[in-house]
C-alpha positions as CSV (number, residue, x, y, z in Angstrom):
1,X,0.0,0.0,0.0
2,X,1.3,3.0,-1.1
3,X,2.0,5.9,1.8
4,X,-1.4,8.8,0.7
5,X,0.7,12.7,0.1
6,X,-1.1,15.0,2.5
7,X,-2.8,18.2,-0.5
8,X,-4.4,20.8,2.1
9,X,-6.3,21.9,-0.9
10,X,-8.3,18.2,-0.4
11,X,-9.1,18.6,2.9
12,X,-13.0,18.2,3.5
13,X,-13.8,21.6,5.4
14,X,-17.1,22.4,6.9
15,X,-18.7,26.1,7.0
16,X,-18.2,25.7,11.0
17,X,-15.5,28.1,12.2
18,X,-13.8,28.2,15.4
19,X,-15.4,31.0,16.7
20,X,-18.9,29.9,16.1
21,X,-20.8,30.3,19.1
22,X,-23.0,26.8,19.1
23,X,-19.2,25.1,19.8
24,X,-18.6,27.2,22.9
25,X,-14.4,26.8,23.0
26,X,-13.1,28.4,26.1
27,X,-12.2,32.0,25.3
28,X,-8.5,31.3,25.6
29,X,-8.4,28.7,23.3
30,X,-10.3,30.1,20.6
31,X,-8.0,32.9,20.9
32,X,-5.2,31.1,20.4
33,X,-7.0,29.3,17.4
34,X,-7.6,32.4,15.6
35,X,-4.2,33.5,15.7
36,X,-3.5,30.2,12.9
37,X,-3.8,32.8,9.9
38,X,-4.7,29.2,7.6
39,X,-7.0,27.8,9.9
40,X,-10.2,29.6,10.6
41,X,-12.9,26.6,10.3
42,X,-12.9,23.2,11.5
43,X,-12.5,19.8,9.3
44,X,-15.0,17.6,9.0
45,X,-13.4,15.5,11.1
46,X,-12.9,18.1,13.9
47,X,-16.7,18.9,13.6
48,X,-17.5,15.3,13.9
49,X,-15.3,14.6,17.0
50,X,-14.8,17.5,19.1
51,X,-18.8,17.1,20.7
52,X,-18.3,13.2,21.0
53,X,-15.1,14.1,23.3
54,X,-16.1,16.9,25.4
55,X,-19.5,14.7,26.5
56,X,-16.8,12.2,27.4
57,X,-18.4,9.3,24.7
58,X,-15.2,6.7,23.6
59,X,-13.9,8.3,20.0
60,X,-11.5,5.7,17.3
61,X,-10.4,8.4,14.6
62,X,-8.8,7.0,11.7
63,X,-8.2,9.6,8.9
64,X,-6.2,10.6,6.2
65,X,-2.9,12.9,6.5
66,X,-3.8,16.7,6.9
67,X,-7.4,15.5,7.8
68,X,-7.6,17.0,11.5
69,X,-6.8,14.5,13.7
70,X,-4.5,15.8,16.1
71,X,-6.9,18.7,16.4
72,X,-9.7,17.0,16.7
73,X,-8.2,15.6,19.9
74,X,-6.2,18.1,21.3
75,X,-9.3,20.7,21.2
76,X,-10.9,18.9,23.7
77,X,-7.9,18.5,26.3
78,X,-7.0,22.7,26.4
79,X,-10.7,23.3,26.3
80,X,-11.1,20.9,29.6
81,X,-7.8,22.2,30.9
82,X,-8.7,25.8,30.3
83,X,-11.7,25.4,32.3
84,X,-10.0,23.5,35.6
85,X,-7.5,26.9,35.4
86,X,-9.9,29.4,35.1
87,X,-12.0,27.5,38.2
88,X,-15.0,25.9,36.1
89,X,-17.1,24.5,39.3
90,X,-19.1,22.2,37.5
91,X,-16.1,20.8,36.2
92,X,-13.9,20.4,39.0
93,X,-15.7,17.3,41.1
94,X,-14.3,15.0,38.8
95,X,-11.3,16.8,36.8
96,X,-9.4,14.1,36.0
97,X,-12.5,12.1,34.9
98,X,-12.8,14.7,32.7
99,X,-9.9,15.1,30.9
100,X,-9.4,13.0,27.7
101,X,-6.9,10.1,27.3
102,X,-5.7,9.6,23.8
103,X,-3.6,7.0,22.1
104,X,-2.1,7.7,18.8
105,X,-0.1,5.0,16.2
106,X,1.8,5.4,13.2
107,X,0.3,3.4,10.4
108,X,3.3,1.6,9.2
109,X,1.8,-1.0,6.8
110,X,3.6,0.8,3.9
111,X,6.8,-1.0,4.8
112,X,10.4,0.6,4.4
């Protein structure tokens, strides 16, 4: 199998931008996302998965290169992070309950 070339012009976008109101990323975050001059709206992907993980649900993301991935996962974590620092009291009775765990492997089935 041949190892897929990451082309950002192929990556499925949504009309869903960071700073949309219905996602509700901690203000310090989103900040921080804005300042990514390329990046304004979330993948598909990151649409898809960033709910899922804040309501705490089990997520496997398998995706191409470029698709969003390791956004998609570390949104969540600063967003719930964010909130512990800034003193979030319905979040703080079970902070490390809260706080997603994520495993990551390199697809090596290519072969060298």
């Amino acid at each position: 199998m041949a190892q897929e070339s990451f082309d950002p012009e192929k990556t499925p976008m949504t009309t869903i931008r960071f700073d949309d109101p219905s996602v509700g990323l901690h203000p310090v975050l989103l900040k921080s996302l804005l300042k990514m001059k390329d990046h304004t709206h979330f993948t598909k992907i990151q649409h898809n998965l960033i709910g899922h993980i804040l309501r705490h649900n089990n997520c496997l993301i398998r995706s191409t290169t470029g698709s969003g991935k390791t956004l998609a996962y570390l949104i969540p974590i600063y967003h719930t992070l964010l909130r512990l620092k800034h003193g979030d009291e319905s979040i703080k009775e079970d902070a490390i309950g809260r706080i997603p765990a994520v495993g990551t492997f390199e697809n090596r089935s290519s072969g060298v």
